[in-house]
CHARMM internal coordinates of N, CA and C (Angstrom, degrees):
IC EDIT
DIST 1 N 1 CA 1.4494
DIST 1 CA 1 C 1.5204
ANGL 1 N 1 CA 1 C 109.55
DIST 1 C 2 N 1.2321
ANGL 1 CA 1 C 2 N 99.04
DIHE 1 N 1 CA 1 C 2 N 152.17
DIST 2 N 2 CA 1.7858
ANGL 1 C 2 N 2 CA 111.21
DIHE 1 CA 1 C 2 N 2 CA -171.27
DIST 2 CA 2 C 1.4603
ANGL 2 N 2 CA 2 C 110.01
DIHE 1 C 2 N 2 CA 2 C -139.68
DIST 2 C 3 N 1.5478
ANGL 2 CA 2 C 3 N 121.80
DIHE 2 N 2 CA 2 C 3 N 118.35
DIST 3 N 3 CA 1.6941
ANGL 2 C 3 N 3 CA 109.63
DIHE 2 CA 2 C 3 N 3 CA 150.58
DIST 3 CA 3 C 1.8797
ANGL 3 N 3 CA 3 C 122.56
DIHE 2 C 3 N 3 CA 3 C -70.94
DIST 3 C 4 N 1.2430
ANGL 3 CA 3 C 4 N 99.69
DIHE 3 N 3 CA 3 C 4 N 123.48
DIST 4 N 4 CA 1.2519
ANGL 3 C 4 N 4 CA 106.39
DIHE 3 CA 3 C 4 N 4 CA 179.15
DIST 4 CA 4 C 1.6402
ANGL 4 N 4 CA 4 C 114.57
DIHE 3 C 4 N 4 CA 4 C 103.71
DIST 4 C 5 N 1.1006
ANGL 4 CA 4 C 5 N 106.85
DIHE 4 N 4 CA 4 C 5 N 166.70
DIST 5 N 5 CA 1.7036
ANGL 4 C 5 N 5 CA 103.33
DIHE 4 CA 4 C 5 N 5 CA 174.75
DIST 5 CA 5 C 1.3269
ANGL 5 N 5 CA 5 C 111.99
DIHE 4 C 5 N 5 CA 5 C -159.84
DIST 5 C 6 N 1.1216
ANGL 5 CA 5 C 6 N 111.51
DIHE 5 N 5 CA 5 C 6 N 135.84
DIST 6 N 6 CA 1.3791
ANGL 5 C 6 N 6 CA 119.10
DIHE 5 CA 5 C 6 N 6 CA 170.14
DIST 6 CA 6 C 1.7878
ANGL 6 N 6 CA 6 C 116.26
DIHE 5 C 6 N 6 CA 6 C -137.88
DIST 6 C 7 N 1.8002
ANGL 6 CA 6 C 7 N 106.56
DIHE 6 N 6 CA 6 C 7 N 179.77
DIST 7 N 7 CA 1.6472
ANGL 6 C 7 N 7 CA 88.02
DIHE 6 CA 6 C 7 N 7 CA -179.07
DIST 7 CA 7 C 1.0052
ANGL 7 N 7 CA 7 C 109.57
DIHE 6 C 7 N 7 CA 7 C -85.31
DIST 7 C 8 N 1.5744
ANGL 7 CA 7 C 8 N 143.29
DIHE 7 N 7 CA 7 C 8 N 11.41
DIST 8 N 8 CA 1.3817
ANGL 7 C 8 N 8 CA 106.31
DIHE 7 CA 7 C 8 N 8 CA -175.86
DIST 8 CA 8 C 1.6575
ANGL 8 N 8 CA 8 C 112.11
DIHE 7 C 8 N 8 CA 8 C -90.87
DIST 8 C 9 N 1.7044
ANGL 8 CA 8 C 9 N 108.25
DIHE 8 N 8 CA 8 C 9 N -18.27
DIST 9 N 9 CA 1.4027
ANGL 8 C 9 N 9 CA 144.51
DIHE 8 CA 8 C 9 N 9 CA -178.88
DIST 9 CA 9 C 1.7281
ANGL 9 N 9 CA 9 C 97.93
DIHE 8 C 9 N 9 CA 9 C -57.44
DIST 9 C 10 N 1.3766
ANGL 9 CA 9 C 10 N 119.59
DIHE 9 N 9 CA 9 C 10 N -40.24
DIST 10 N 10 CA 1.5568
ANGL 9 C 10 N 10 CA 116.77
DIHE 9 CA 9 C 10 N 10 CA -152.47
DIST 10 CA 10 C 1.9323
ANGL 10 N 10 CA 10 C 73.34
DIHE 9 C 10 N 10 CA 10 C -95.88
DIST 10 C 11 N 1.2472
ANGL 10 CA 10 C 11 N 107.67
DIHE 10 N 10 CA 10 C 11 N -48.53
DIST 11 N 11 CA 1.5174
ANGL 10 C 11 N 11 CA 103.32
DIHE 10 CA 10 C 11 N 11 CA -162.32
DIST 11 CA 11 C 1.8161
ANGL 11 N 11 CA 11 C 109.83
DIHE 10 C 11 N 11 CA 11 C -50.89
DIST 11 C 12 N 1.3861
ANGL 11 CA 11 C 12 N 107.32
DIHE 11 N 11 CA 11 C 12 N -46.27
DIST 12 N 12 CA 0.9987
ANGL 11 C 12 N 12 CA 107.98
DIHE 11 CA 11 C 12 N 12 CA -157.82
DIST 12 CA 12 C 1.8033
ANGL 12 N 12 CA 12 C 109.75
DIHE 11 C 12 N 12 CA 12 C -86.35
DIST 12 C 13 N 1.2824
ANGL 12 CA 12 C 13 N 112.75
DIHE 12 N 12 CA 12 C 13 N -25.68
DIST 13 N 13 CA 1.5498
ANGL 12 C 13 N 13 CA 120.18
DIHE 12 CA 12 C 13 N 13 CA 164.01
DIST 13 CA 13 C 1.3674
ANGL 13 N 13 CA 13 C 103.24
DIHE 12 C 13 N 13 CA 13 C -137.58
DIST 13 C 14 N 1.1474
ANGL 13 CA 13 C 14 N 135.14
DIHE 13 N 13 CA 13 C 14 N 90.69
DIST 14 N 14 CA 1.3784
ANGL 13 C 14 N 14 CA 159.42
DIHE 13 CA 13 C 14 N 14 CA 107.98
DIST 14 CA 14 C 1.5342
ANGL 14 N 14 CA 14 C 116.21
DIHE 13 C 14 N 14 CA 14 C 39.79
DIST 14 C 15 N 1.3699
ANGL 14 CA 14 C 15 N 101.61
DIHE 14 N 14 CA 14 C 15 N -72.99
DIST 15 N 15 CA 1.1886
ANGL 14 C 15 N 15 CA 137.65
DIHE 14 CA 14 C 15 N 15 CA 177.98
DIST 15 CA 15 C 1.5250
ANGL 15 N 15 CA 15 C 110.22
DIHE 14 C 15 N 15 CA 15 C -62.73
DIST 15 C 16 N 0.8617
ANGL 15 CA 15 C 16 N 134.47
DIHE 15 N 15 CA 15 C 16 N -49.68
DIST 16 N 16 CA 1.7979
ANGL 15 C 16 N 16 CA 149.80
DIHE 15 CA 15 C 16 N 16 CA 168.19
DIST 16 CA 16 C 1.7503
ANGL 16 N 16 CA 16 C 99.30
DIHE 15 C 16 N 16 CA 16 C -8.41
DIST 16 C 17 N 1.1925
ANGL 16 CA 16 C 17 N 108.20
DIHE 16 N 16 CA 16 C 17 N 124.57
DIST 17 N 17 CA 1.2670
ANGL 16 C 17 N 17 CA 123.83
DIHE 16 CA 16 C 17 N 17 CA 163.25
DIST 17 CA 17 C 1.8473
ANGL 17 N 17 CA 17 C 116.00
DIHE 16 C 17 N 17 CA 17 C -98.03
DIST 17 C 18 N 1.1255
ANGL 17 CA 17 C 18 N 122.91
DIHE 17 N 17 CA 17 C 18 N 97.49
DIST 18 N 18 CA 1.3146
ANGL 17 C 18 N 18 CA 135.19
DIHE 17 CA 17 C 18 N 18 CA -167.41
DIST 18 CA 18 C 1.7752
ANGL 18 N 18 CA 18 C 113.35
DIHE 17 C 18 N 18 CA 18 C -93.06
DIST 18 C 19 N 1.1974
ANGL 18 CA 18 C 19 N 114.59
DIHE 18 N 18 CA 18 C 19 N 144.72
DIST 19 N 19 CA 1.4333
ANGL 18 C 19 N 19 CA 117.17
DIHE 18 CA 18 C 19 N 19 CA 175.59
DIST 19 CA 19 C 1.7888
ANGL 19 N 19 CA 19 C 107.66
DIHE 18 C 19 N 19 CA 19 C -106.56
DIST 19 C 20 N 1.0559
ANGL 19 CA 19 C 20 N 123.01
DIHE 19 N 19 CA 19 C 20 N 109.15
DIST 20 N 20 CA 1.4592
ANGL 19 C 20 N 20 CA 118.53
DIHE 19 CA 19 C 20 N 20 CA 158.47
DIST 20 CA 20 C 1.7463
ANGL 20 N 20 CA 20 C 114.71
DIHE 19 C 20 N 20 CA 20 C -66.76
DIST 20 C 21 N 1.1277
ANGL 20 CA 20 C 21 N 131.46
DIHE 20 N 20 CA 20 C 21 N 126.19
DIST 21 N 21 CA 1.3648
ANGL 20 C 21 N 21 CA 144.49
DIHE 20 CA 20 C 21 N 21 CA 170.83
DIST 21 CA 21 C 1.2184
ANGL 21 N 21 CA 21 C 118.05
DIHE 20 C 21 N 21 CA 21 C -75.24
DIST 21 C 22 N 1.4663
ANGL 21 CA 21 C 22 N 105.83
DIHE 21 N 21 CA 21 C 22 N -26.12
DIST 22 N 22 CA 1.4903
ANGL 21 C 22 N 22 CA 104.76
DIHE 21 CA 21 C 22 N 22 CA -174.09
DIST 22 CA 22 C 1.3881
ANGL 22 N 22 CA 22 C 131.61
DIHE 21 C 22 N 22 CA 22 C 80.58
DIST 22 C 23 N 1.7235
ANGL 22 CA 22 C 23 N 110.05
DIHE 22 N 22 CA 22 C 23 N 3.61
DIST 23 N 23 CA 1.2389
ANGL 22 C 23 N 23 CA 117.09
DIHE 22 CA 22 C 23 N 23 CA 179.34
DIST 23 CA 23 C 1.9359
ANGL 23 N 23 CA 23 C 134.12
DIHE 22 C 23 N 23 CA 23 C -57.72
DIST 23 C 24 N 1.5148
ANGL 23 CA 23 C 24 N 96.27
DIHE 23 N 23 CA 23 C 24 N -13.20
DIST 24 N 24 CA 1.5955
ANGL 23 C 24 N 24 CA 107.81
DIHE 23 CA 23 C 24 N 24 CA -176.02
DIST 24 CA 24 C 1.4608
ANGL 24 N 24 CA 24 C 94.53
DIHE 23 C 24 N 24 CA 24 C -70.80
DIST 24 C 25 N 1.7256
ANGL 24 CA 24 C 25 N 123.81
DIHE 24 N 24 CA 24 C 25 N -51.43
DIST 25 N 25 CA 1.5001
ANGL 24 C 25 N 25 CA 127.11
DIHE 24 CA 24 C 25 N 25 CA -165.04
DIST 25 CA 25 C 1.4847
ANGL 25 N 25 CA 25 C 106.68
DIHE 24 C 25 N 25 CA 25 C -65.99
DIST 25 C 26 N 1.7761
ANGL 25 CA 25 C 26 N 95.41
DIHE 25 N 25 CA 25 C 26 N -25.49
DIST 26 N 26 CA 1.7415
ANGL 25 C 26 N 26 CA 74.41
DIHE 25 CA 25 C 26 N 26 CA -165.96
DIST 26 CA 26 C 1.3690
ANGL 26 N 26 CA 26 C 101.67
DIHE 25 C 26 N 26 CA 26 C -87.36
DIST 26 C 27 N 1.0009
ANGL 26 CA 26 C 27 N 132.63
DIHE 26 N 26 CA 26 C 27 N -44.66
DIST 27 N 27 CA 1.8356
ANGL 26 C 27 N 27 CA 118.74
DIHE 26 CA 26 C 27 N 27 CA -179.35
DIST 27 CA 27 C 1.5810
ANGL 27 N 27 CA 27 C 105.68
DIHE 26 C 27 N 27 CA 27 C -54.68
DIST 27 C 28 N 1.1946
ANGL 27 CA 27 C 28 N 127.12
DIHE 27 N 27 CA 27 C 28 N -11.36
DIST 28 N 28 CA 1.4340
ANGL 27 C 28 N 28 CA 106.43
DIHE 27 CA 27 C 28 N 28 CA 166.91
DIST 28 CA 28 C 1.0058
ANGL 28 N 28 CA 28 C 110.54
DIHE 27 C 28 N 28 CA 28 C -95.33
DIST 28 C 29 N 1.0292
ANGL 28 CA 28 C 29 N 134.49
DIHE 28 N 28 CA 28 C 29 N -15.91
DIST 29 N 29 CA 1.6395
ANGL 28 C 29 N 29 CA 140.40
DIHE 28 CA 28 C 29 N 29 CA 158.93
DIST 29 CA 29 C 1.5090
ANGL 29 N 29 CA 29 C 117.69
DIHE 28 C 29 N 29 CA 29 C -61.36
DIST 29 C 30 N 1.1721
ANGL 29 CA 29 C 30 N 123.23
DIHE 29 N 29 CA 29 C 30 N -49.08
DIST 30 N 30 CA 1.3090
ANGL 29 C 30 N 30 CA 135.02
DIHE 29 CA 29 C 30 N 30 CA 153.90
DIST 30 CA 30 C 1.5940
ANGL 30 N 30 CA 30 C 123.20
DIHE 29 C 30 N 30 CA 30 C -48.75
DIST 30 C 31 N 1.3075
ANGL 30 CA 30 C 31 N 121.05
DIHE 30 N 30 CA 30 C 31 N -66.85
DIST 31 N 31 CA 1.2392
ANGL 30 C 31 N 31 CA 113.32
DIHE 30 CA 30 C 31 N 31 CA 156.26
DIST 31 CA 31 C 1.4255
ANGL 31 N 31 CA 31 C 133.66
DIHE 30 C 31 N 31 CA 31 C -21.64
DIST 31 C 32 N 1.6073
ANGL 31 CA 31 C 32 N 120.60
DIHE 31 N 31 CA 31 C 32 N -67.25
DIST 32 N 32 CA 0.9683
ANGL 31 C 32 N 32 CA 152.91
DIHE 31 CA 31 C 32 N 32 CA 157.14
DIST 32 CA 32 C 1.4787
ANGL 32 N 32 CA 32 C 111.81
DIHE 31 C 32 N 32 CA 32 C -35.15
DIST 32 C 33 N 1.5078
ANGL 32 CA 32 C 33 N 128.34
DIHE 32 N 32 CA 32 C 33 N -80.08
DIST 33 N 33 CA 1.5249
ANGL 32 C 33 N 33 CA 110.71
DIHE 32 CA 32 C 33 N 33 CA 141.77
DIST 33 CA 33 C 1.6071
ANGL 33 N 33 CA 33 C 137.68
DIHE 32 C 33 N 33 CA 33 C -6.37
DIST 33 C 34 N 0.9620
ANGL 33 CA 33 C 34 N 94.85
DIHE 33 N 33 CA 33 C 34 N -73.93
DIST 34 N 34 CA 2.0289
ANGL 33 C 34 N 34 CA 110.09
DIHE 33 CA 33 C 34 N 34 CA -167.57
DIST 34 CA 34 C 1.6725
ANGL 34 N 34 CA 34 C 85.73
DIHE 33 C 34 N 34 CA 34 C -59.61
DIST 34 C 35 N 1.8256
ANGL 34 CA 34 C 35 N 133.08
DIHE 34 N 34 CA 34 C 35 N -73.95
DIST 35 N 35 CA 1.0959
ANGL 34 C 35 N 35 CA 134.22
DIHE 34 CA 34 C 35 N 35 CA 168.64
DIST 35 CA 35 C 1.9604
ANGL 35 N 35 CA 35 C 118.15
DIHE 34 C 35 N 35 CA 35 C -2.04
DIST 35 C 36 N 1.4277
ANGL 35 CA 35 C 36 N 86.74
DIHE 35 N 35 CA 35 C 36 N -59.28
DIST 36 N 36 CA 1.6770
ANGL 35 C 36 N 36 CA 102.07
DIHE 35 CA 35 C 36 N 36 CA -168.98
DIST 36 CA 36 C 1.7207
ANGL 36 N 36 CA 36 C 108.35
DIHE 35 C 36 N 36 CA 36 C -60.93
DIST 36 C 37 N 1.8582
ANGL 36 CA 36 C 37 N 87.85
DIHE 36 N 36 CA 36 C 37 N -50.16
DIST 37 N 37 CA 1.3723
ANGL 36 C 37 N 37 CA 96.51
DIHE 36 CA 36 C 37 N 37 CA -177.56
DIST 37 CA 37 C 1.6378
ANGL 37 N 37 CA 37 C 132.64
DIHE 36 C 37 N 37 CA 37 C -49.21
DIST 37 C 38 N 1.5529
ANGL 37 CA 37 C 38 N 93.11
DIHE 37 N 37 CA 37 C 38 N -36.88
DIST 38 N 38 CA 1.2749
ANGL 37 C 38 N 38 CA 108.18
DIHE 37 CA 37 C 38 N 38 CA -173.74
DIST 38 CA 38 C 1.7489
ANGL 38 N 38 CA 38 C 112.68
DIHE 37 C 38 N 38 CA 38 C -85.72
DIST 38 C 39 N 1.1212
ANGL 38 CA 38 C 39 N 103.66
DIHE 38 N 38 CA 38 C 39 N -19.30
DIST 39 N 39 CA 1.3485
ANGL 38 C 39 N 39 CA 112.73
DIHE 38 CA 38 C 39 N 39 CA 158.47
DIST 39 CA 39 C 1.5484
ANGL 39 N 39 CA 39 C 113.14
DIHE 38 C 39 N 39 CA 39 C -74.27
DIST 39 C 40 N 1.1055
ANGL 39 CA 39 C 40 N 143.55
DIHE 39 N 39 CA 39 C 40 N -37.66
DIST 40 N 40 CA 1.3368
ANGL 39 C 40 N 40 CA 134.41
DIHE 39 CA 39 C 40 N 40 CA -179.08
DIST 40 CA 40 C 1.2637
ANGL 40 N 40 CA 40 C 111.66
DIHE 39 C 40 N 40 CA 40 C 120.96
DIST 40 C 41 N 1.0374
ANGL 40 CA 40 C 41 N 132.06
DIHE 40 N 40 CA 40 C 41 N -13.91
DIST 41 N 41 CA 1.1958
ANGL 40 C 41 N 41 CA 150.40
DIHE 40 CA 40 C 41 N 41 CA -167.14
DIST 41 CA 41 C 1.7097
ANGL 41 N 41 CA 41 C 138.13
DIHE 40 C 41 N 41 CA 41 C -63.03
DIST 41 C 42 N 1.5134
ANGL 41 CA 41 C 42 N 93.55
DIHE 41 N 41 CA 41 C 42 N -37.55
DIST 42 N 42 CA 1.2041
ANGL 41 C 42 N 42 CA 110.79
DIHE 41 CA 41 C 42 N 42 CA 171.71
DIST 42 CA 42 C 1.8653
ANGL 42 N 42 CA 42 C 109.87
DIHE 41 C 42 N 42 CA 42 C -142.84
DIST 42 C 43 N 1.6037
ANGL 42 CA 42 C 43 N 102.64
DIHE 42 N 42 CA 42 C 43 N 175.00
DIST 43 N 43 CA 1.5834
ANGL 42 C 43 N 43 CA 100.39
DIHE 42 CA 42 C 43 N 43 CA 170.95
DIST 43 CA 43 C 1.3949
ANGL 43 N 43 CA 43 C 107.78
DIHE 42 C 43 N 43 CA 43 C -108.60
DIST 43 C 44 N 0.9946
ANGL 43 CA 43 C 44 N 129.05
DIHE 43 N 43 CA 43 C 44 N 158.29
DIST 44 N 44 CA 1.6384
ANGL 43 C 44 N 44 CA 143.93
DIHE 43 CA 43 C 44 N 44 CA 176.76
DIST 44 CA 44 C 1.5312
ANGL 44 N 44 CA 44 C 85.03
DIHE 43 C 44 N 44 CA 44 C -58.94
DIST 44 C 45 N 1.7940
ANGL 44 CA 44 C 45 N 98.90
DIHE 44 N 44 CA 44 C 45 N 139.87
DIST 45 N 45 CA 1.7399
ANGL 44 C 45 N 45 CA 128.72
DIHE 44 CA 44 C 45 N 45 CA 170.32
DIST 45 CA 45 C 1.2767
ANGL 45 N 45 CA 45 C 98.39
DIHE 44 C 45 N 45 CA 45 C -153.19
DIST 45 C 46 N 1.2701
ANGL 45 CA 45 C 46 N 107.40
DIHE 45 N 45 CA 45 C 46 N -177.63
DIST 46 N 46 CA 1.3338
ANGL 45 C 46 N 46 CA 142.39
DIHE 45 CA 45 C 46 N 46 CA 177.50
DIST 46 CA 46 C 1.2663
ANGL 46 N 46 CA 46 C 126.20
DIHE 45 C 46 N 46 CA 46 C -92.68
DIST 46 C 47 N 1.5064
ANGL 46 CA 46 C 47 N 122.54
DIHE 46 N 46 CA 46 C 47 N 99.88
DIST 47 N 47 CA 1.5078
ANGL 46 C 47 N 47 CA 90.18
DIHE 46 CA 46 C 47 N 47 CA 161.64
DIST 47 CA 47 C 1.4797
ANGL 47 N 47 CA 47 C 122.66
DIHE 46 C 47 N 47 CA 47 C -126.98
DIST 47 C 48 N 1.1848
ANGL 47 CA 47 C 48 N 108.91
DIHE 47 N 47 CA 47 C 48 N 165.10
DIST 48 N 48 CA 1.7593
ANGL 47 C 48 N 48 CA 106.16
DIHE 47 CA 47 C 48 N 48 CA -177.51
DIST 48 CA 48 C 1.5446
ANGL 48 N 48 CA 48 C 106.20
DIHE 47 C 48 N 48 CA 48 C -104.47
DIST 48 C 49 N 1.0732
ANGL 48 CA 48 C 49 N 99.22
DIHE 48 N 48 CA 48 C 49 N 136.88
DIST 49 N 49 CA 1.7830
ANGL 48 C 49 N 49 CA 102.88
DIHE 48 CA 48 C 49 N 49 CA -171.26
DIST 49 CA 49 C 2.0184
ANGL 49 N 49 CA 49 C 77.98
DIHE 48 C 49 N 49 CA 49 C -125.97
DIST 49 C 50 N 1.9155
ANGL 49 CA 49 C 50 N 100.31
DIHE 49 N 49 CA 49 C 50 N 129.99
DIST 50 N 50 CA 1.6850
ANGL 49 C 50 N 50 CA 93.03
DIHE 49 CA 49 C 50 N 50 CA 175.62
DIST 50 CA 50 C 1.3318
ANGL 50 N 50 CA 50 C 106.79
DIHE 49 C 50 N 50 CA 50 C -105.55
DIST 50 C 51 N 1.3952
ANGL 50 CA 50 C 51 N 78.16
DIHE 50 N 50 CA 50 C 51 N 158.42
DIST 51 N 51 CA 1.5909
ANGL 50 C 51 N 51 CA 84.72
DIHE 50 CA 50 C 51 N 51 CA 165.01
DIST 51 CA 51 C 1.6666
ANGL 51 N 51 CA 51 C 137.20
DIHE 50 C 51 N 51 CA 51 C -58.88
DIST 51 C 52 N 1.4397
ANGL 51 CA 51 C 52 N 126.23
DIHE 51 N 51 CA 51 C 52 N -174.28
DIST 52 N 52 CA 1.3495
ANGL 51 C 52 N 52 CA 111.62
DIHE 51 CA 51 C 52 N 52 CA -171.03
DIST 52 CA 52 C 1.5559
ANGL 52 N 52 CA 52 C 104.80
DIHE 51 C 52 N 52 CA 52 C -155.12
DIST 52 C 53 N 1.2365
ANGL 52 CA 52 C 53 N 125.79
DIHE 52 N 52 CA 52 C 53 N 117.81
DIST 53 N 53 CA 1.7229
ANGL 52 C 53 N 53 CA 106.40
DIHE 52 CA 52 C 53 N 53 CA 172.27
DIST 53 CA 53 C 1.4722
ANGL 53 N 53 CA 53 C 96.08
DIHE 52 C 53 N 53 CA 53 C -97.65
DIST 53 C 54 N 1.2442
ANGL 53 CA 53 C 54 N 82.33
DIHE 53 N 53 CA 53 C 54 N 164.50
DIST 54 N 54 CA 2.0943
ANGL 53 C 54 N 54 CA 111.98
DIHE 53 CA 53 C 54 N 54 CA -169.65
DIST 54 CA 54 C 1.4345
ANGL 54 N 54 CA 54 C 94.86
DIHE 53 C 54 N 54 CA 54 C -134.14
END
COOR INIT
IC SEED 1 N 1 CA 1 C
IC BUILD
């Protein structure tokens, strides 16, 4: 098992069971948030962005 994935990872063991974290969604989610916030727009929440195996 692996966090993260890339090709040389799939190339080189095939077989590899990988965890996506989900970190690309959440900083755009975050971004996007803080943006709003600072605009006035919304109140600070929570969100859960899940994980993913590959």
């Amino acid at each position: 098992a692996s966090v993260g994935s890339t090709p040389l990872m799939k190339f080189l063991h095939p077989e590899i069971l990988t965890v996506d974290p989900g970190y690309a969604e959440s900083g755009r989610r975050a971004a996007r948030q803080l943006i709003e916030q600072i605009a006035g727009s919304v109140d600070p929440r929570q969100i859960v962005i899940p994980a993913a195996l590959n």
